[in-house]
Chimera marker file (.cmm) of the C-alpha trace (Angstrom):
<marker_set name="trace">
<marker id="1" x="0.000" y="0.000" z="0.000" r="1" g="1" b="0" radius="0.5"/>
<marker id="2" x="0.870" y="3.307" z="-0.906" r="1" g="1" b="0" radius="0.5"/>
<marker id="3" x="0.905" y="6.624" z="1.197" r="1" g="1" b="0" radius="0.5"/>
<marker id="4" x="1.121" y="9.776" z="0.356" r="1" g="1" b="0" radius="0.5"/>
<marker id="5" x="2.609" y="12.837" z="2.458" r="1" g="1" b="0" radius="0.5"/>
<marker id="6" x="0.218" y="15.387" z="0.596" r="1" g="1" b="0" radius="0.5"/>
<marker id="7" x="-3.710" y="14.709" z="-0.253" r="1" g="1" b="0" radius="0.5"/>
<marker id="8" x="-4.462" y="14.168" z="-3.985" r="1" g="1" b="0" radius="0.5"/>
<marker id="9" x="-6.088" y="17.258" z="-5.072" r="1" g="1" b="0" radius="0.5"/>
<marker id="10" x="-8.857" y="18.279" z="-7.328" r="1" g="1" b="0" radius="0.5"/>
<marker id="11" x="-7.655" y="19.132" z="-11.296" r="1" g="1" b="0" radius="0.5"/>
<marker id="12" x="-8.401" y="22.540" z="-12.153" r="1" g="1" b="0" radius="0.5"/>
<marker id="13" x="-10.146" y="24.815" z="-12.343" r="1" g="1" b="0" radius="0.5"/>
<marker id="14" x="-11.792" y="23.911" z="-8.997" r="1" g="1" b="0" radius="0.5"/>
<marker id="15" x="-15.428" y="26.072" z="-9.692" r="1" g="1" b="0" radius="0.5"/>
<marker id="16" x="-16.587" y="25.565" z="-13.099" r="1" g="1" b="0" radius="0.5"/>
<marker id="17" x="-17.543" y="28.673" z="-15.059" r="1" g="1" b="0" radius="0.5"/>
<marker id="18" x="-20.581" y="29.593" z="-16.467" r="1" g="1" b="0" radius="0.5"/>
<marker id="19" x="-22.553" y="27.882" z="-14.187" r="1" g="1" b="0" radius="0.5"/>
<marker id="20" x="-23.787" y="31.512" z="-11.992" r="1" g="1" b="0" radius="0.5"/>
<marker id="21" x="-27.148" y="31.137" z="-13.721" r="1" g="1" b="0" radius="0.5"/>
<marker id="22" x="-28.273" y="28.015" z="-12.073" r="1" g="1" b="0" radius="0.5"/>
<marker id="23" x="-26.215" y="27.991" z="-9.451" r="1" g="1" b="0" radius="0.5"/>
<marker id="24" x="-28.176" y="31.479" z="-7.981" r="1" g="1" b="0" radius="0.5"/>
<marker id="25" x="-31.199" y="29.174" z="-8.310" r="1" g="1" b="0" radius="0.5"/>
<marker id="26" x="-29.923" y="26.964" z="-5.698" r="1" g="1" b="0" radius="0.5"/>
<marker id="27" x="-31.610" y="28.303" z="-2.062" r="1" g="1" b="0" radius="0.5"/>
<marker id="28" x="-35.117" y="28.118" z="-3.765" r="1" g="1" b="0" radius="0.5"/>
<marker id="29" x="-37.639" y="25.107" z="-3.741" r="1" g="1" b="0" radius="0.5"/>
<marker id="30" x="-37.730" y="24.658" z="-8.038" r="1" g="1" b="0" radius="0.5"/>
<marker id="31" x="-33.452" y="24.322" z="-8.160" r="1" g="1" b="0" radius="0.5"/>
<marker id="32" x="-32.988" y="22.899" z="-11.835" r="1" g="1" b="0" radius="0.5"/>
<marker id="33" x="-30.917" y="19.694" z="-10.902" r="1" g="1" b="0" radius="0.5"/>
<marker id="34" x="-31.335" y="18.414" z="-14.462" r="1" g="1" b="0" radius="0.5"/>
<marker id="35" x="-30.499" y="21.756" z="-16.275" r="1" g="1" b="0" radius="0.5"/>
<marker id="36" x="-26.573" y="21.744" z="-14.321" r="1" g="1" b="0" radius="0.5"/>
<marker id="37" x="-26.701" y="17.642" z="-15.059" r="1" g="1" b="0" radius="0.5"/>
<marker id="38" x="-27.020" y="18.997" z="-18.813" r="1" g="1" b="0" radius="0.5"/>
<marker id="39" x="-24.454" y="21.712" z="-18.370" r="1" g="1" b="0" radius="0.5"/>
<marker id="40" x="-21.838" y="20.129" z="-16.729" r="1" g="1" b="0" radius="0.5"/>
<marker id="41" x="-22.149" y="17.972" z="-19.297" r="1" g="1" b="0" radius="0.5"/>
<marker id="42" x="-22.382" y="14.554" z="-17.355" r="1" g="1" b="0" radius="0.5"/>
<marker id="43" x="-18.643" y="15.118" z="-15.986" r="1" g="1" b="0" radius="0.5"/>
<marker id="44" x="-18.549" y="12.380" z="-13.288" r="1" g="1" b="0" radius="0.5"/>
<marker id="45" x="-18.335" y="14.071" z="-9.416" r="1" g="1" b="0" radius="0.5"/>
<marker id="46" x="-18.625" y="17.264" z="-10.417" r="1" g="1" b="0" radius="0.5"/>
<marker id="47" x="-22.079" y="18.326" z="-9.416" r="1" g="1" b="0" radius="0.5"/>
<marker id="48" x="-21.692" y="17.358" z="-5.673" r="1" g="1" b="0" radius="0.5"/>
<marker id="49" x="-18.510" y="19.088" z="-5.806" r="1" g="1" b="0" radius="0.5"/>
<marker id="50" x="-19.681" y="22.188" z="-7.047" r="1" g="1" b="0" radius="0.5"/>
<marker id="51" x="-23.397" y="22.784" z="-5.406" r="1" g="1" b="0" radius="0.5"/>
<marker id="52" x="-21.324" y="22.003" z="-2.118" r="1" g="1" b="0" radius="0.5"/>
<marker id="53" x="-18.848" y="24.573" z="-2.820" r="1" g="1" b="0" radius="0.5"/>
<marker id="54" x="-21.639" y="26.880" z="-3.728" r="1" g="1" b="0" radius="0.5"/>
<marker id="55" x="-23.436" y="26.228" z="-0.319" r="1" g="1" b="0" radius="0.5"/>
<marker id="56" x="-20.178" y="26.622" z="1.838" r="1" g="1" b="0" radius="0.5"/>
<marker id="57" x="-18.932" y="29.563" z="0.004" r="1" g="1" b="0" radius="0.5"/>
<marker id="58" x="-22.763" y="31.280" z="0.524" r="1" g="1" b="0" radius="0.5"/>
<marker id="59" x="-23.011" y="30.149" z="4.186" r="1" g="1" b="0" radius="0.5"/>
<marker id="60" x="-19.473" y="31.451" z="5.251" r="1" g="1" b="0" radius="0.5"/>
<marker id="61" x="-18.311" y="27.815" z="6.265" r="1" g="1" b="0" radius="0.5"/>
<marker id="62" x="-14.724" y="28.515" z="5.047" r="1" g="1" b="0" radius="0.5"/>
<marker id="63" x="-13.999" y="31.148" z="6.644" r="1" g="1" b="0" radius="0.5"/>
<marker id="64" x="-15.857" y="29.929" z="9.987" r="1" g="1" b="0" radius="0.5"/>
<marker id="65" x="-14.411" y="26.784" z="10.306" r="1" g="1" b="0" radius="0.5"/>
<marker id="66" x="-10.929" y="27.622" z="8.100" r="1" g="1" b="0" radius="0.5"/>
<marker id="67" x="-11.634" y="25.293" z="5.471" r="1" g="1" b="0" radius="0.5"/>
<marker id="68" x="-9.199" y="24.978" z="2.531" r="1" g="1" b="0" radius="0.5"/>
<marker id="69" x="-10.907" y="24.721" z="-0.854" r="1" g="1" b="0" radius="0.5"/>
<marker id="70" x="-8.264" y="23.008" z="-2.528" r="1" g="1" b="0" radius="0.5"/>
<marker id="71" x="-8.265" y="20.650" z="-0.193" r="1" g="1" b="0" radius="0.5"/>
<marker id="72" x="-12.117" y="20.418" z="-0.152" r="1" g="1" b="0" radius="0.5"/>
<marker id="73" x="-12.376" y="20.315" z="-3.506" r="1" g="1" b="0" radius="0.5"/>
<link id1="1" id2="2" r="1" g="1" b="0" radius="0.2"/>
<link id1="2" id2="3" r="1" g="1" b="0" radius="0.2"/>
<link id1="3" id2="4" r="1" g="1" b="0" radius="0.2"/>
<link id1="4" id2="5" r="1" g="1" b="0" radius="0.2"/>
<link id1="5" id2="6" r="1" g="1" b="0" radius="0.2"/>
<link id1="6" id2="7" r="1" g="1" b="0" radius="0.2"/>
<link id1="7" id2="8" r="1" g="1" b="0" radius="0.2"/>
<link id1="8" id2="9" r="1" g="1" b="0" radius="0.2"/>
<link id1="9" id2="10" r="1" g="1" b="0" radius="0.2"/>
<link id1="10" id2="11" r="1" g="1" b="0" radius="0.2"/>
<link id1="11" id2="12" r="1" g="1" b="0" radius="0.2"/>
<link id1="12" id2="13" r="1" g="1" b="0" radius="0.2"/>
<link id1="13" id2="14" r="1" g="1" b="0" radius="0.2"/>
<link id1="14" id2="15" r="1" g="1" b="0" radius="0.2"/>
<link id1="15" id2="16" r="1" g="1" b="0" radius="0.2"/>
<link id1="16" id2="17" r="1" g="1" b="0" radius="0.2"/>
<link id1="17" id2="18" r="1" g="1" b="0" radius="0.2"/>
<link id1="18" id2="19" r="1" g="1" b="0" radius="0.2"/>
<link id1="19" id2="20" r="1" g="1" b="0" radius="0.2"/>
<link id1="20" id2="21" r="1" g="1" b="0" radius="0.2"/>
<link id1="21" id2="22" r="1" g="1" b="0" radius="0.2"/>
<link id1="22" id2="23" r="1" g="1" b="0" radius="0.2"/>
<link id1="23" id2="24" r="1" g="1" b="0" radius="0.2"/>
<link id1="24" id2="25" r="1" g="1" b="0" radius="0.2"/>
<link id1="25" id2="26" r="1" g="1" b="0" radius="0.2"/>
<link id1="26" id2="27" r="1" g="1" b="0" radius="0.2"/>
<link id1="27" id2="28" r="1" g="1" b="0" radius="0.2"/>
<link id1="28" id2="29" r="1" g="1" b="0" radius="0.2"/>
<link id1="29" id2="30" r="1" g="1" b="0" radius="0.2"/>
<link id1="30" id2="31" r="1" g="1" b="0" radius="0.2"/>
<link id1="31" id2="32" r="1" g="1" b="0" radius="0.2"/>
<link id1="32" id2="33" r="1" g="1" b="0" radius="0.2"/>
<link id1="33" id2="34" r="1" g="1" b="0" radius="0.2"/>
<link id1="34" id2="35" r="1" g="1" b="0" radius="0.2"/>
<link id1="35" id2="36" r="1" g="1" b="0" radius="0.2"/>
<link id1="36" id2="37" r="1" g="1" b="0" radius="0.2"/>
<link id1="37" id2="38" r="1" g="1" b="0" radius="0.2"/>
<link id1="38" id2="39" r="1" g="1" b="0" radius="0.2"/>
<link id1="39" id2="40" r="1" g="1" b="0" radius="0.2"/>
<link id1="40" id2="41" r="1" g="1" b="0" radius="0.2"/>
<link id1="41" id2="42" r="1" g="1" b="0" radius="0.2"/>
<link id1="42" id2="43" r="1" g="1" b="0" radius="0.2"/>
<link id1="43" id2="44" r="1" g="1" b="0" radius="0.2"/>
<link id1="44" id2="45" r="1" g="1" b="0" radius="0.2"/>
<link id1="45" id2="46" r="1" g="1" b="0" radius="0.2"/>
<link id1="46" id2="47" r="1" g="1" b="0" radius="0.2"/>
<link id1="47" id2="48" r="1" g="1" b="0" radius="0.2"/>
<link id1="48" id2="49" r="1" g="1" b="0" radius="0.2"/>
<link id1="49" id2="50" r="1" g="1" b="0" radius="0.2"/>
<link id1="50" id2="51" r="1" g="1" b="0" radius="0.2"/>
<link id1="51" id2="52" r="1" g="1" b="0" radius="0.2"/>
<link id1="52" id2="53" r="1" g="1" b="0" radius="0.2"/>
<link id1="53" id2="54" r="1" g="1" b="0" radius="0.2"/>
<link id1="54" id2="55" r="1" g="1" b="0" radius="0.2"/>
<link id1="55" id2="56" r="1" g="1" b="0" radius="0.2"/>
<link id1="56" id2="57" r="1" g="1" b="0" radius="0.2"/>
<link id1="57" id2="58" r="1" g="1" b="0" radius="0.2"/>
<link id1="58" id2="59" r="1" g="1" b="0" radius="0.2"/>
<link id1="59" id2="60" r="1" g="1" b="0" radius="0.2"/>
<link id1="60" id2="61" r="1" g="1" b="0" radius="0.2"/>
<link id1="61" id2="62" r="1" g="1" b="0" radius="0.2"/>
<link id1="62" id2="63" r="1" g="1" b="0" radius="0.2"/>
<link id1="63" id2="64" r="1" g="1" b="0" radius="0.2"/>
<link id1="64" id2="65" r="1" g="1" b="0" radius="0.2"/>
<link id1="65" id2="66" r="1" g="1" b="0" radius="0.2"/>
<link id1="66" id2="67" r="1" g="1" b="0" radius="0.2"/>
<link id1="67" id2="68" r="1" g="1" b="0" radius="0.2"/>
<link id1="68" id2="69" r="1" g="1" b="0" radius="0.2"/>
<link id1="69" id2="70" r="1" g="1" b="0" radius="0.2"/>
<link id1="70" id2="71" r="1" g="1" b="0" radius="0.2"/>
<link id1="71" id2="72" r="1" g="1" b="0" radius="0.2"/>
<link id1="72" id2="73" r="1" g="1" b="0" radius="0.2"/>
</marker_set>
């Protein structure tokens, strides 16, 4: 078994662009899961990754608890 001194981390870039649209959308009841499914474009991971960076980033949780995003990411 391999270890590593440092974590893997994410490939860039971290937040996908154009993605401000939806992603405003997503404190309200009617969030359109399927229309960032489409444009993400299917990429595997990436829309957990990126609504959770979108809800710690909008709640303050990085700063607060002295998150890394790198490292979160």
């Amino acid at each position: 078994m391999i270890f590593l001194d440092k974590p893997i981390l994410a490939p860039e870039p971290l937040v996908m662009d154009n993605l401000d649209s939806i992603m405003e959308q997503l404190n309200t009841w009617n969030f359109p899961i399927f229309d960032l499914v489409e444009k993400i474009g299917r990429k595997c991971g990436r829309i957990l990754s990126q609504v959770s960076y979108r809800l710690f980033e909008d709640m303050g949780l990085f700063e607060a608890f002295k998150i890394p995003v790198r490292e979160f990411m």
